[in-house]
N, CA, C and O atoms as a Maestro MAE file, in Angstrom:
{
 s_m_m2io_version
 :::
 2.0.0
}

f_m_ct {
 s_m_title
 :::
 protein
 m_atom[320] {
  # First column is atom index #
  i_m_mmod_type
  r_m_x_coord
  r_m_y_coord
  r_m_z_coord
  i_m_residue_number
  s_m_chain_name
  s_m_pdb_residue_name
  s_m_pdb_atom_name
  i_m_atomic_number
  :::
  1 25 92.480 51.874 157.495 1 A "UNK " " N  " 7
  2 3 92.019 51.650 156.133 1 A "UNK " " CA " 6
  3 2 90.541 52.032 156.070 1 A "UNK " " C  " 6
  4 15 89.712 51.564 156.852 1 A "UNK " " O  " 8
  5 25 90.225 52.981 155.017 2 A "UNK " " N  " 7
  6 3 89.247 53.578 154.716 2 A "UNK " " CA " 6
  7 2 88.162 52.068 154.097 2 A "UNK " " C  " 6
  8 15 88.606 50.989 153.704 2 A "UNK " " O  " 8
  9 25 86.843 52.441 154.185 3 A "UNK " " N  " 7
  10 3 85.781 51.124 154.224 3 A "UNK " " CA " 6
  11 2 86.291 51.102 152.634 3 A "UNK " " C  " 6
  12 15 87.048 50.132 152.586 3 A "UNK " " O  " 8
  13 25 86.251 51.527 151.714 4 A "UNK " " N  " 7
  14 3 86.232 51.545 150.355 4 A "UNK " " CA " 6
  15 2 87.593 51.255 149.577 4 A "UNK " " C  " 6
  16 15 87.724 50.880 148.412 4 A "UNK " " O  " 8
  17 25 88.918 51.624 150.874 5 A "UNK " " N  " 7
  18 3 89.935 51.050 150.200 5 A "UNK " " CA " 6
  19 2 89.819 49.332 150.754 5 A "UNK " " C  " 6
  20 15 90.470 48.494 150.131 5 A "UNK " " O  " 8
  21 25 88.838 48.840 152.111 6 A "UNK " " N  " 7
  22 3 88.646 47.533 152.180 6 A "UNK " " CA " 6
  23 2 88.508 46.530 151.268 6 A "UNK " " C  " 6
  24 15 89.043 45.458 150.988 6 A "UNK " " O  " 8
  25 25 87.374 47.414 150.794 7 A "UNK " " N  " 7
  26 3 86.788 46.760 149.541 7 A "UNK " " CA " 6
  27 2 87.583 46.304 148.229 7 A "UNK " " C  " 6
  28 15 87.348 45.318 147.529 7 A "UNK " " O  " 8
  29 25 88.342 47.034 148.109 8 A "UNK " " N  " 7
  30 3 89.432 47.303 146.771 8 A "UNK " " CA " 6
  31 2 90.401 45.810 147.119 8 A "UNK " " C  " 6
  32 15 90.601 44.844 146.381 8 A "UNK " " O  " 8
  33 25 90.756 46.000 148.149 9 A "UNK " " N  " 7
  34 3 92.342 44.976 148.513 9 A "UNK " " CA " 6
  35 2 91.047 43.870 148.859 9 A "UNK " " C  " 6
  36 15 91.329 42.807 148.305 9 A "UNK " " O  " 8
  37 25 89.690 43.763 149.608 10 A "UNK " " N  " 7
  38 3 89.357 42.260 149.367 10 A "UNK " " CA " 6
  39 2 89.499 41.380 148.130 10 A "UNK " " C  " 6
  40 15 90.063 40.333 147.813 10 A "UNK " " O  " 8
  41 25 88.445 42.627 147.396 11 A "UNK " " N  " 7
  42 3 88.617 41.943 145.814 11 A "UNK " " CA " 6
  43 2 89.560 41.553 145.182 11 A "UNK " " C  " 6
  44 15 89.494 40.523 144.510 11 A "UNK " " O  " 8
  45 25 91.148 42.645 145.301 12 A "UNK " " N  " 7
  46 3 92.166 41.891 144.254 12 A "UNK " " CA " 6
  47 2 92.651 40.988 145.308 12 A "UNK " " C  " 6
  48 15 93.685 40.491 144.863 12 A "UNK " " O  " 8
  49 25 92.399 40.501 146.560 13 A "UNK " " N  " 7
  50 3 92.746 39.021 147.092 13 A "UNK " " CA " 6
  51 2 91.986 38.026 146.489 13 A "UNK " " C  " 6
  52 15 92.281 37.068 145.775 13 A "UNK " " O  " 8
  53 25 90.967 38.452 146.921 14 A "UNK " " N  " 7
  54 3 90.170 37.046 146.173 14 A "UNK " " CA " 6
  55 2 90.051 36.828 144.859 14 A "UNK " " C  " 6
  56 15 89.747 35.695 144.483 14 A "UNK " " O  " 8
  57 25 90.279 37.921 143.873 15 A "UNK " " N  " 7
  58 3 90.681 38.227 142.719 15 A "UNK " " CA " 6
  59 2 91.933 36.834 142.012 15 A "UNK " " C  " 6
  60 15 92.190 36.433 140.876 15 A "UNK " " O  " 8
  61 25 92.326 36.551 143.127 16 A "UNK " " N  " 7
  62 3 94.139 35.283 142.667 16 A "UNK " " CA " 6
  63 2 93.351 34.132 143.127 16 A "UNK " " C  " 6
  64 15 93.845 33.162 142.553 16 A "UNK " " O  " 8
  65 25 92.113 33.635 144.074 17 A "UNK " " N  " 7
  66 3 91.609 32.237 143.666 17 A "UNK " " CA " 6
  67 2 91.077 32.157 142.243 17 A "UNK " " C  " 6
  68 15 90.398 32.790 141.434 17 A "UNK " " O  " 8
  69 25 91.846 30.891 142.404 18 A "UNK " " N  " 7
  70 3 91.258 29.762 140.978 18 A "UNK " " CA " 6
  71 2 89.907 29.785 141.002 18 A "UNK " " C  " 6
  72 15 89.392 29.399 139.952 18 A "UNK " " O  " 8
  73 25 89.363 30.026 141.633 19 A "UNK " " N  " 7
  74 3 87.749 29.473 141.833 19 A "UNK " " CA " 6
  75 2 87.037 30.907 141.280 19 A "UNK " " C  " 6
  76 15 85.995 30.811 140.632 19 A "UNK " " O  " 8
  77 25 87.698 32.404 141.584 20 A "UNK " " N  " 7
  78 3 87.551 33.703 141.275 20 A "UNK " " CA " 6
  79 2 86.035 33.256 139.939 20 A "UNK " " C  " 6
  80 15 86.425 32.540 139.017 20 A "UNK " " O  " 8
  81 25 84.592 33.634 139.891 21 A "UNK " " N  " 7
  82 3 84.292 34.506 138.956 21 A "UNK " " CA " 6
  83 2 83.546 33.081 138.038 21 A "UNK " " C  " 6
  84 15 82.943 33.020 136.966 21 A "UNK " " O  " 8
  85 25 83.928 32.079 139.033 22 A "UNK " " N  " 7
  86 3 83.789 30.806 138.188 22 A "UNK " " CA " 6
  87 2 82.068 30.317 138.166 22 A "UNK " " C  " 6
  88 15 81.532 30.290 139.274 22 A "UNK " " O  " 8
  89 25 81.236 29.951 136.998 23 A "UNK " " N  " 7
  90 3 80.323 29.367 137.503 23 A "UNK " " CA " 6
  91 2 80.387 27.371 137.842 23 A "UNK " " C  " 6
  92 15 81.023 26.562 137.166 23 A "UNK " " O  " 8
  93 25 79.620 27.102 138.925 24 A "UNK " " N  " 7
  94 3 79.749 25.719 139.697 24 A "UNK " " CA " 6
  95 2 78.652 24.906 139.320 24 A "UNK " " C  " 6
  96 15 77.543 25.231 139.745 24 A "UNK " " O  " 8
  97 25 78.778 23.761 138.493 25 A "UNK " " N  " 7
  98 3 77.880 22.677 138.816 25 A "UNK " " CA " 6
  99 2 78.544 21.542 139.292 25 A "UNK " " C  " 6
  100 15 79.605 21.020 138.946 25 A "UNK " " O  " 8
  101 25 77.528 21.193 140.350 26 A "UNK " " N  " 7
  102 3 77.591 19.739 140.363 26 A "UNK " " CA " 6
  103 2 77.481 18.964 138.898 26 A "UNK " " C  " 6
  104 15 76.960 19.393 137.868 26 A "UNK " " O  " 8
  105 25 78.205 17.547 139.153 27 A "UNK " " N  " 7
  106 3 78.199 16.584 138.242 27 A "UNK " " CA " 6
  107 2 78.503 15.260 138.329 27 A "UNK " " C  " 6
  108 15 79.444 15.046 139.093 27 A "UNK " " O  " 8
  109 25 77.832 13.882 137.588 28 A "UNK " " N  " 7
  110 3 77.897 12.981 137.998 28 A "UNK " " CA " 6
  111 2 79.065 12.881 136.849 28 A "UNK " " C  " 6
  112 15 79.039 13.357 135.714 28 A "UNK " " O  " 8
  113 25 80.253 12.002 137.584 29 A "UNK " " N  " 7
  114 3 81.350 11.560 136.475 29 A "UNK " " CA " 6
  115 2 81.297 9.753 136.584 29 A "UNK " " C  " 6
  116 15 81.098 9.103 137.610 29 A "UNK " " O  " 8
  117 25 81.527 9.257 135.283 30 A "UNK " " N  " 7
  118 3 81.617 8.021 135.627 30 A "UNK " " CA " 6
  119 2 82.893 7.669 134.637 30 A "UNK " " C  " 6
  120 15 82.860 6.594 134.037 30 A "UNK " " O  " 8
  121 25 84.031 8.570 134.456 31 A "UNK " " N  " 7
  122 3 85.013 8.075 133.677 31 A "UNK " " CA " 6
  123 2 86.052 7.891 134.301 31 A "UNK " " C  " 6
  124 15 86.951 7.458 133.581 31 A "UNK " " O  " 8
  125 25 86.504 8.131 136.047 32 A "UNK " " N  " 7
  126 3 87.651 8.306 136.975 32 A "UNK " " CA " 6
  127 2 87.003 7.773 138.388 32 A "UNK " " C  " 6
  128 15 86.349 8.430 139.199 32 A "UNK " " O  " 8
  129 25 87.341 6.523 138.437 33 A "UNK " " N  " 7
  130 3 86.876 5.836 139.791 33 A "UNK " " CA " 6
  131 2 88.123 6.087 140.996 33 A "UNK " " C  " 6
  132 15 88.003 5.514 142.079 33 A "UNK " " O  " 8
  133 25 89.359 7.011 140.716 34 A "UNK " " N  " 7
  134 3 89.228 7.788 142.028 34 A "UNK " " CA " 6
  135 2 88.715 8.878 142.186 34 A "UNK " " C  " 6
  136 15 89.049 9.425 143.237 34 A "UNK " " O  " 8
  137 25 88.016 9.433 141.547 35 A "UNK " " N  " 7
  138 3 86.820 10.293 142.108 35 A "UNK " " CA " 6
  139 2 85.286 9.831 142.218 35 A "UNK " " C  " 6
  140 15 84.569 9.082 141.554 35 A "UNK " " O  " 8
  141 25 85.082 10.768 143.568 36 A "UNK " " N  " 7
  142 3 83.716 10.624 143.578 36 A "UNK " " CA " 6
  143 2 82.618 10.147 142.552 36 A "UNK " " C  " 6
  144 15 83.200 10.096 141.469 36 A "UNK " " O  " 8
  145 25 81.427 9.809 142.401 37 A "UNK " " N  " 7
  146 3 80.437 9.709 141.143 37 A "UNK " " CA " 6
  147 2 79.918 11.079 141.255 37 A "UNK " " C  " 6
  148 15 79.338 11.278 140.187 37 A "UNK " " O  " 8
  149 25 79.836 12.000 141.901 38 A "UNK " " N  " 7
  150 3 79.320 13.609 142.099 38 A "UNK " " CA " 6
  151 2 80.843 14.153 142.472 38 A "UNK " " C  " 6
  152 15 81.621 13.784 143.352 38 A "UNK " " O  " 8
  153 25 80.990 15.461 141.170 39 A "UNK " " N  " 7
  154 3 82.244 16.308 141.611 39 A "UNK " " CA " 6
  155 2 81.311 17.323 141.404 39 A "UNK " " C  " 6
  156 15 80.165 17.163 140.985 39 A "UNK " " O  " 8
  157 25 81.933 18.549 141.765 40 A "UNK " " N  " 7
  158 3 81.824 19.851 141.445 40 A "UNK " " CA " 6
  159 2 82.584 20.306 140.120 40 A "UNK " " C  " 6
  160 15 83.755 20.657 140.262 40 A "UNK " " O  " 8
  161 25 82.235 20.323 139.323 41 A "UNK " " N  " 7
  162 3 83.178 21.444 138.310 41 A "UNK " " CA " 6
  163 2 82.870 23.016 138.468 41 A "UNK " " C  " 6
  164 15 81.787 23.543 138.721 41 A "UNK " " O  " 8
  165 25 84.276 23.692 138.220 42 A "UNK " " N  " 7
  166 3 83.625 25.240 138.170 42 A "UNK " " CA " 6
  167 2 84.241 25.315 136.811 42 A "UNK " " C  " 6
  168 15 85.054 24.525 136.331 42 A "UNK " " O  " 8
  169 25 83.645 26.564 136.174 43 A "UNK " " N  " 7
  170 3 84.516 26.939 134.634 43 A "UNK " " CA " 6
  171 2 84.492 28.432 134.811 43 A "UNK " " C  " 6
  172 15 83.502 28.960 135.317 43 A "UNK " " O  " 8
  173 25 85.474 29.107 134.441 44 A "UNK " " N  " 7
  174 3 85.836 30.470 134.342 44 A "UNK " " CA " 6
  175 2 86.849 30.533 133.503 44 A "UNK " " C  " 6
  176 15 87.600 29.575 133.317 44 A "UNK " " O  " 8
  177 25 87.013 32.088 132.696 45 A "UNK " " N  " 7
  178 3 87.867 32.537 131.729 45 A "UNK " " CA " 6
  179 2 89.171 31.648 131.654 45 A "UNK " " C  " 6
  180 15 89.911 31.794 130.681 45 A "UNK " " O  " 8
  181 25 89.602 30.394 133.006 46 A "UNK " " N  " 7
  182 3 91.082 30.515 133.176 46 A "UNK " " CA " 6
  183 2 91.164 29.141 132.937 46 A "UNK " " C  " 6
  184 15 92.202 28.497 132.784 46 A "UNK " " O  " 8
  185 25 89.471 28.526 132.902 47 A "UNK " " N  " 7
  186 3 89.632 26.654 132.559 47 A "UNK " " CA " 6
  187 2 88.624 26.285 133.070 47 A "UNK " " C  " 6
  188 15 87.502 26.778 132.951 47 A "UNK " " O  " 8
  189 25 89.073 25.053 133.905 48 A "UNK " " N  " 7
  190 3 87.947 24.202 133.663 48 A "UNK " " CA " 6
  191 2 88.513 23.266 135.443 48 A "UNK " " C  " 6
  192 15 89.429 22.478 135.680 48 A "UNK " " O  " 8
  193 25 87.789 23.673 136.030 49 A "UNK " " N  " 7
  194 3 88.315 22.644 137.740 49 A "UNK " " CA " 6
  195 2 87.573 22.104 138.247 49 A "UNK " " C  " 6
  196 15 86.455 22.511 138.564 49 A "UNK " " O  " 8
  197 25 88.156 20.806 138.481 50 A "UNK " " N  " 7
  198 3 87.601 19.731 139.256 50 A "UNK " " CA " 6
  199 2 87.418 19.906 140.719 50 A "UNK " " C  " 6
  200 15 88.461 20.370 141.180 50 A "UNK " " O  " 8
  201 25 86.637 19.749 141.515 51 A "UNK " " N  " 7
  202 3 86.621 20.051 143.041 51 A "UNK " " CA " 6
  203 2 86.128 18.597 143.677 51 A "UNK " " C  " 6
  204 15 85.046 18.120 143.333 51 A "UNK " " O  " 8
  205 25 86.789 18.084 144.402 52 A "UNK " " N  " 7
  206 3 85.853 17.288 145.278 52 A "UNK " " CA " 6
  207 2 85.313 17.634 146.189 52 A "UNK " " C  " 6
  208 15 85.625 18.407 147.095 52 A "UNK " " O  " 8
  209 25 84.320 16.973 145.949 53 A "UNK " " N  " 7
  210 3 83.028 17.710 146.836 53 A "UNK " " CA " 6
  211 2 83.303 17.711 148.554 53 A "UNK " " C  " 6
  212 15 83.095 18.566 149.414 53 A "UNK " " O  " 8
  213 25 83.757 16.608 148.594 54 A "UNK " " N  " 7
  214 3 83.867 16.097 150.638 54 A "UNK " " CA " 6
  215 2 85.406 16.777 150.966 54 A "UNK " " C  " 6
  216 15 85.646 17.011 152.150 54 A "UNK " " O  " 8
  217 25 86.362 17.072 150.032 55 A "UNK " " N  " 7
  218 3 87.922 17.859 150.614 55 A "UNK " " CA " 6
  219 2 87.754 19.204 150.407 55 A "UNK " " C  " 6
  220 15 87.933 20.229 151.065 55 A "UNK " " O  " 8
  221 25 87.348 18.913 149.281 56 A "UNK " " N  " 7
  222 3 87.326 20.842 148.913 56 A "UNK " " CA " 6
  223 2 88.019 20.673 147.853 56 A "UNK " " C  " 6
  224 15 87.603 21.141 146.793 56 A "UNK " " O  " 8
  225 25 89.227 19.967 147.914 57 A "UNK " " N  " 7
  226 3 90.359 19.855 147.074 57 A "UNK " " CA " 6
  227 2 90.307 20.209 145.416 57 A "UNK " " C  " 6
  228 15 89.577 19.540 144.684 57 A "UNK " " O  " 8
  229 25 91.067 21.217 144.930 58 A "UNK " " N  " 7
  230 3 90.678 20.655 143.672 58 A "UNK " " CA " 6
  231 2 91.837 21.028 142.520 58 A "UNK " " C  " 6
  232 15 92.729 21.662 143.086 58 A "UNK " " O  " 8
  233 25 92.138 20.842 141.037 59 A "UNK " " N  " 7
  234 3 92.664 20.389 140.273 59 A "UNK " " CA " 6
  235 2 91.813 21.111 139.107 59 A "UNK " " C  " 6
  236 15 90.610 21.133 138.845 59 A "UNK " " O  " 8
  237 25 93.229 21.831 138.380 60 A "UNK " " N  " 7
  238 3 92.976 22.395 136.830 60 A "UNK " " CA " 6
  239 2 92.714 20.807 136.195 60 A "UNK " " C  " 6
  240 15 93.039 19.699 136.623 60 A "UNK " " O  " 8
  241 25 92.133 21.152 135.239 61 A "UNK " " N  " 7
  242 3 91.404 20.003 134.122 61 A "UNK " " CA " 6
  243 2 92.624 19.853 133.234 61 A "UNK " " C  " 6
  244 15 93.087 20.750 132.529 61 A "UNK " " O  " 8
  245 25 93.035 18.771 133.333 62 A "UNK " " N  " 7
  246 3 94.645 18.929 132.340 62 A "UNK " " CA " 6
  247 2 93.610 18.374 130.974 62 A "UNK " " C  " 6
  248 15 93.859 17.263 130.505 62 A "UNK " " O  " 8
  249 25 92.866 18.910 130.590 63 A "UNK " " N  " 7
  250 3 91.974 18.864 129.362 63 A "UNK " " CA " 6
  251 2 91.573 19.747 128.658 63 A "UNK " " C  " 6
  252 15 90.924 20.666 129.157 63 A "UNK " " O  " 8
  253 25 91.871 19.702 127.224 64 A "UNK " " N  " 7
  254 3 91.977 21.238 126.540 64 A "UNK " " CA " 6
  255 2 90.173 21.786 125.909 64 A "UNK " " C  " 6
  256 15 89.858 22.855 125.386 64 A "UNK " " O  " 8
  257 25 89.391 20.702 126.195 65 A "UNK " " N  " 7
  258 3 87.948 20.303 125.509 65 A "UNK " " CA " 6
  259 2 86.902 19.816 126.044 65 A "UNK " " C  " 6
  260 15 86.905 18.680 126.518 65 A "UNK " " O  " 8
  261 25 85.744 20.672 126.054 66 A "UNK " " N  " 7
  262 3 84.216 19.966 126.468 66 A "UNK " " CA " 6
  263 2 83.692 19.855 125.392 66 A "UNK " " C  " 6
  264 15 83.601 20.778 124.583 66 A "UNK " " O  " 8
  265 25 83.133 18.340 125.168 67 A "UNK " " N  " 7
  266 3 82.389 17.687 124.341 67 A "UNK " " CA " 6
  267 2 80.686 17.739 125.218 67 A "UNK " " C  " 6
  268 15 80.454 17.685 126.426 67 A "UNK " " O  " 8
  269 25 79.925 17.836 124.293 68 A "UNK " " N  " 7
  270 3 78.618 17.375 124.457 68 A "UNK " " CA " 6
  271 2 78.255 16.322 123.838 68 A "UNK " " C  " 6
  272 15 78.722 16.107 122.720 68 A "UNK " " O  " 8
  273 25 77.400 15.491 124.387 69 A "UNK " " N  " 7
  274 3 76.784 14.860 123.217 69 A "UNK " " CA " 6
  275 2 75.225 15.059 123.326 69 A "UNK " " C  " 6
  276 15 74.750 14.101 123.935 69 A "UNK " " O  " 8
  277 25 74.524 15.724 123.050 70 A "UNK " " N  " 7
  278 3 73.066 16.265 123.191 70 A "UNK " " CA " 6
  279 2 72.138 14.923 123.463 70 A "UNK " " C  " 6
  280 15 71.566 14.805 124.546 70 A "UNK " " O  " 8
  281 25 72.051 14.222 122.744 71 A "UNK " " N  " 7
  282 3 71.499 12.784 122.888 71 A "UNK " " CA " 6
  283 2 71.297 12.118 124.060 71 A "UNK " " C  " 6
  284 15 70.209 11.609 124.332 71 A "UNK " " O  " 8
  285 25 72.443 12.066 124.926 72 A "UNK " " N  " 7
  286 3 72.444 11.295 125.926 72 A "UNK " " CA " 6
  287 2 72.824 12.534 127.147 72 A "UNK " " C  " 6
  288 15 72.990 11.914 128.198 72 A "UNK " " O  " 8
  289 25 72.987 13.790 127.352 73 A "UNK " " N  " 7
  290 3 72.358 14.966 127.753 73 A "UNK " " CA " 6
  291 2 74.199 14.532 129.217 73 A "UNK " " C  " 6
  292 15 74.366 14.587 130.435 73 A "UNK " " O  " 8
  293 25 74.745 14.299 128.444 74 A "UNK " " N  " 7
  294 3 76.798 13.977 129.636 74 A "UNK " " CA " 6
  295 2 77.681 14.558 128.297 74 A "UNK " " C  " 6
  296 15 77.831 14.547 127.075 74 A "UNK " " O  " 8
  297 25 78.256 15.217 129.981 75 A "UNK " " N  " 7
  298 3 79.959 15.771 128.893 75 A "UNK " " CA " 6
  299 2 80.940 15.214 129.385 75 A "UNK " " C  " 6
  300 15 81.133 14.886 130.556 75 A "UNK " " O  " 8
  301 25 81.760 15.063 128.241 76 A "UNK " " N  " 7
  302 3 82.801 14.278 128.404 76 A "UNK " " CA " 6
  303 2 84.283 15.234 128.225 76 A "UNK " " C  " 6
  304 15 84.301 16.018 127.275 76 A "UNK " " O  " 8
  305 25 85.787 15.147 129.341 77 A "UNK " " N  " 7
  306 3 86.469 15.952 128.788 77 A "UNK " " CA " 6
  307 2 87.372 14.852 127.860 77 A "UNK " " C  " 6
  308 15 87.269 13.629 127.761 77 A "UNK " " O  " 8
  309 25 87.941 15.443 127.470 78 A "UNK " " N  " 7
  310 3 88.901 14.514 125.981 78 A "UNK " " CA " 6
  311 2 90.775 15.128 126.200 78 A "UNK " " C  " 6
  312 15 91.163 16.250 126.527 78 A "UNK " " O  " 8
  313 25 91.202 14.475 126.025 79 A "UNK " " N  " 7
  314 3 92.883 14.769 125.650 79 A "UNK " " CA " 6
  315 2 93.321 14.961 124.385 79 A "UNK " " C  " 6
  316 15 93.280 14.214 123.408 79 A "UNK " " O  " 8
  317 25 94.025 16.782 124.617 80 A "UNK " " N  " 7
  318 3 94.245 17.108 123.318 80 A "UNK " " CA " 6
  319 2 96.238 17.145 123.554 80 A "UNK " " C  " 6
  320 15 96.968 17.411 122.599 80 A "UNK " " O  " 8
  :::
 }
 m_bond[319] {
  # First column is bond index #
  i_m_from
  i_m_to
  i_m_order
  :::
  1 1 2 1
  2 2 3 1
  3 3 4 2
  4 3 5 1
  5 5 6 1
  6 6 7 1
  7 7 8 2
  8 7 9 1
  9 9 10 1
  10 10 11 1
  11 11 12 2
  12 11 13 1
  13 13 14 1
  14 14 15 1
  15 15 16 2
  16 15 17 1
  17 17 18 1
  18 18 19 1
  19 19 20 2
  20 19 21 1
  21 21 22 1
  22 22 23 1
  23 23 24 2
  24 23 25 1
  25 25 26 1
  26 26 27 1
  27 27 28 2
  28 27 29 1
  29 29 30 1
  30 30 31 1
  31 31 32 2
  32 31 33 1
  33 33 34 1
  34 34 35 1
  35 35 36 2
  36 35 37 1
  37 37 38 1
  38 38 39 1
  39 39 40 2
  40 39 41 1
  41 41 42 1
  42 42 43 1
  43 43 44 2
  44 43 45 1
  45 45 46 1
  46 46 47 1
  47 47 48 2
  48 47 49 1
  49 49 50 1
  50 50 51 1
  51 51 52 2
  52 51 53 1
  53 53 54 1
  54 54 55 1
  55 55 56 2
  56 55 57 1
  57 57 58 1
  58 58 59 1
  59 59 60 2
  60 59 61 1
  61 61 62 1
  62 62 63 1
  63 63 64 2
  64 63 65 1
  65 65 66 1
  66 66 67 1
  67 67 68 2
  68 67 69 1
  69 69 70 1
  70 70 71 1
  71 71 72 2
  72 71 73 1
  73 73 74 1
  74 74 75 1
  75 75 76 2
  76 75 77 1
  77 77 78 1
  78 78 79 1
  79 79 80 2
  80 79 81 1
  81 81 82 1
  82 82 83 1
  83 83 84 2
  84 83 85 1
  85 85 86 1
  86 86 87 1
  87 87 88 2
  88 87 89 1
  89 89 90 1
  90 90 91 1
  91 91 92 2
  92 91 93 1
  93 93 94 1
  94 94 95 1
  95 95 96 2
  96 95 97 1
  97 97 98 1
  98 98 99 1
  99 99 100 2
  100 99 101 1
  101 101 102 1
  102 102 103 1
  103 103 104 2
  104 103 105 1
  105 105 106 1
  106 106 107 1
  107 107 108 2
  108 107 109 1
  109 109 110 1
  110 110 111 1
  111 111 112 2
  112 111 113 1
  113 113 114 1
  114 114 115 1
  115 115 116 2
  116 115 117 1
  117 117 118 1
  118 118 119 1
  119 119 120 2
  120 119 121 1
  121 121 122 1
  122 122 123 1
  123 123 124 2
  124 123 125 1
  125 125 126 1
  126 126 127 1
  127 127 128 2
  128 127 129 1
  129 129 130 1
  130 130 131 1
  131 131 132 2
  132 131 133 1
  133 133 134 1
  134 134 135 1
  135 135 136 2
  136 135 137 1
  137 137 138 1
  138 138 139 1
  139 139 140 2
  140 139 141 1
  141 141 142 1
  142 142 143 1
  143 143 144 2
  144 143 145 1
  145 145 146 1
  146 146 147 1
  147 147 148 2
  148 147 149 1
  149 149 150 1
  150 150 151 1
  151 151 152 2
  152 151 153 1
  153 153 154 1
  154 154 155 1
  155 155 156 2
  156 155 157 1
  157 157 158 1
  158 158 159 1
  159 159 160 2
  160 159 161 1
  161 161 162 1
  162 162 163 1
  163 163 164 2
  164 163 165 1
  165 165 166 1
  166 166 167 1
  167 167 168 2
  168 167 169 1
  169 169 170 1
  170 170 171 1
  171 171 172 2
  172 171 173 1
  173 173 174 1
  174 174 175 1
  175 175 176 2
  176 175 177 1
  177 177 178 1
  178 178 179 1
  179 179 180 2
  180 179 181 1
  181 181 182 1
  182 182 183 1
  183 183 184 2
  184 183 185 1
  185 185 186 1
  186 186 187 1
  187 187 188 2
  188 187 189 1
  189 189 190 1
  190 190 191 1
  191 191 192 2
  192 191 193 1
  193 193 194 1
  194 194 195 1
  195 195 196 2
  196 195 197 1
  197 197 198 1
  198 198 199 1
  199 199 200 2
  200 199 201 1
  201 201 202 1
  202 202 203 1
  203 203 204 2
  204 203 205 1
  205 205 206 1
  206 206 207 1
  207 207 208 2
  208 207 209 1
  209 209 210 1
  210 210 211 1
  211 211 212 2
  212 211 213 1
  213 213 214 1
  214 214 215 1
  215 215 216 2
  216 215 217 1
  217 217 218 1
  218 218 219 1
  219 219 220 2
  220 219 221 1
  221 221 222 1
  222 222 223 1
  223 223 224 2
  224 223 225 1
  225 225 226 1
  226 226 227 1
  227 227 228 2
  228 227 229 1
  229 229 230 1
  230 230 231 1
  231 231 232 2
  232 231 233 1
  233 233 234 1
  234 234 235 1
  235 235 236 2
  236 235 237 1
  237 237 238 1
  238 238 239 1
  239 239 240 2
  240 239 241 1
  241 241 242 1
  242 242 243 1
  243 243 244 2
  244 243 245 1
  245 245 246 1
  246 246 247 1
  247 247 248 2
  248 247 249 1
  249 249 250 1
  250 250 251 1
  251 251 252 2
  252 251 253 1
  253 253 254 1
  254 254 255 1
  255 255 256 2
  256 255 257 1
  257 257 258 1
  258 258 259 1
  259 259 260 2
  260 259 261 1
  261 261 262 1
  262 262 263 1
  263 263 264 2
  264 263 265 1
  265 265 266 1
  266 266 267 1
  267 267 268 2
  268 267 269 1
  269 269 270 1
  270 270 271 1
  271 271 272 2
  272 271 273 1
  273 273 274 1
  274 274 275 1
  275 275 276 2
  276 275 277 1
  277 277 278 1
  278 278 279 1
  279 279 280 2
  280 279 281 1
  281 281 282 1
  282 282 283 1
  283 283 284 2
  284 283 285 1
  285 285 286 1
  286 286 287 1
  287 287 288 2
  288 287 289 1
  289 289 290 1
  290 290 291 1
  291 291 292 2
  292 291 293 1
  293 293 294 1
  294 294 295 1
  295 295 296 2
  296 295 297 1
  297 297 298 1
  298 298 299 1
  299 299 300 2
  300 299 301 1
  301 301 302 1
  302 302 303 1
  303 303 304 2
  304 303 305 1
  305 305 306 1
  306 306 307 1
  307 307 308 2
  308 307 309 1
  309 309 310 1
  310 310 311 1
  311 311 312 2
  312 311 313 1
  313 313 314 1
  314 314 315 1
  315 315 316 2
  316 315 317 1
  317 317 318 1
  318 318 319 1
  319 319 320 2
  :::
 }
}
């Protein structure tokens, strides 16, 4: 395999993680006491994922909505 067809088949592999393309913040959650008080969220074109920080582990946001509330500077997800 030619260096440039490498390149091609890395990308559309890593191309099928969930995580693909996503930007990551940390975040303090205080609405789910089996998670951590610090998760990772990533968000990309495909949603919205929860990561725990110490497994790795992580979970589509079965949540259709990010709320802000500017005031108190926390987002909250909501059930639609």
């Amino acid at each position: 395999m030619k260096e440039d067809e490498a390149k091609v088949a890395f990308l559309q592999y890593i191309h099928t993680w969930p995580t693909f393309g996503s930007a990551f913040f940390d975040v303090k959650q205080t609405n789910d006491s089996s998670y951590p008080e610090v998760i990772t969220v990533a968000i990309n074109k495909r949603g919205v994922i929860i990561i725990h920080p110490q497994t790795k582990v992580h979970n589509y946001c079965r949540y259709s909505c990010l709320l802000m509330n500017h005031t108190e500077y926390k987002y909250s997800f909501c059930y639609w």
